[in-house]
N, C-alpha and C positions, 0 to 999 in steps of 0.2 A: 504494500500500500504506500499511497505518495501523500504527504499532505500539503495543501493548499491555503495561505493567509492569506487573505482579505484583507486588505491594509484600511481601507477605505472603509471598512467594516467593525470598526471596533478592534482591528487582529485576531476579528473570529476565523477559527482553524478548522477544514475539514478534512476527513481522509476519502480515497477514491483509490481505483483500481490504476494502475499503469495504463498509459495509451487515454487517457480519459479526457474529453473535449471538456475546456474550463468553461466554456459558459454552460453547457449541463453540469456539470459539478455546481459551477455558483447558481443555478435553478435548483439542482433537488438540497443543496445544503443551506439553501436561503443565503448567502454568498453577498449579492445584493451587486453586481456588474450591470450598470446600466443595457436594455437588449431591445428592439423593438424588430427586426425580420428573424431574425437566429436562423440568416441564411448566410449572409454576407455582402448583402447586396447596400443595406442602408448606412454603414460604417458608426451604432451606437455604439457596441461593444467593445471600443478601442479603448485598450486598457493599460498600462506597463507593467514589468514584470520589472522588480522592484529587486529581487534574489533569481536565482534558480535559471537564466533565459537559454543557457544552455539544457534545460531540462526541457525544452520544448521542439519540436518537431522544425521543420522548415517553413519558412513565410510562402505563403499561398499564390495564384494568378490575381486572386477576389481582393486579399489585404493590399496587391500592391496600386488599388484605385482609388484607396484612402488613403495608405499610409503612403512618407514619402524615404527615401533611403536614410537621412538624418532621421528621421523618429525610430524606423527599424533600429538605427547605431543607441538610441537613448531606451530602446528597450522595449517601446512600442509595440502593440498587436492587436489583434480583433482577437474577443474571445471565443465570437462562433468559430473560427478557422483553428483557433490552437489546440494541439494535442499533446500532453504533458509525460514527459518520461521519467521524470523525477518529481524532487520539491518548487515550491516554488513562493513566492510573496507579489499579489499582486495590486497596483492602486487604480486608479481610475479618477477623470478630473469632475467636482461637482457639477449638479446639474443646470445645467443655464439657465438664469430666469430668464421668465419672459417679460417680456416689456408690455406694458398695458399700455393701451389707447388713450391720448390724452382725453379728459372729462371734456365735452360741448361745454362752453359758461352760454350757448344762444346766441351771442353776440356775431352776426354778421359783418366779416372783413367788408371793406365800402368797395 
């Protein structure tokens, strides 16, 4: 078994099998890596690998449409695409706010 911190998660820690795709890992162990296709197509799941990146498999065709060769070098990855062979510590950057609509005051520009 390999285990998995969540840096971004309190350093909560799980264990998984070798070979094991880290965004199912941070799904079934509540993990908490932002994800919205868990295909590879939308680029949420870009996360870094903090420890361990040697523990990971090779960067994909799909990562290299987000990611760019400098983030690959700082550790960079999609967690739908990565597969883990060892340990590893991963962070992720917070979620972005969104910017609201300025309020109407009614007041028509002339």
């Amino acid at each position: 078994m390999i285990t998995v911190t969540f840096l971004s998660n309190d350093g909560k820690t799980a264990e998984a099998p070798e070979d094991s795709n880290l965004l199912r890992v941070s799904l079934r162990e509540k993990g908490g890596i932002p994800f919205k296709c868990g295909g590879g197509i939308c680029g949420t799941c870009k996360c870094r690998i903090e420890q361990g990146i040697e523990n990971t498999d090779a960067i994909k065709p799909k990562e290299r449409k987000h990611l760019t060769e400098a983030e690959f070098a700082e550790g960079w990855r999609m967690a739908c695409q990565t597969f883990l062979k060892g340990d590893v510590s991963v962070s992720w950057p917070p979620p972005v706010a969104r910017a609201r609509p300025a309020a109407s005051t009614g007041v028509r520009e002339p």
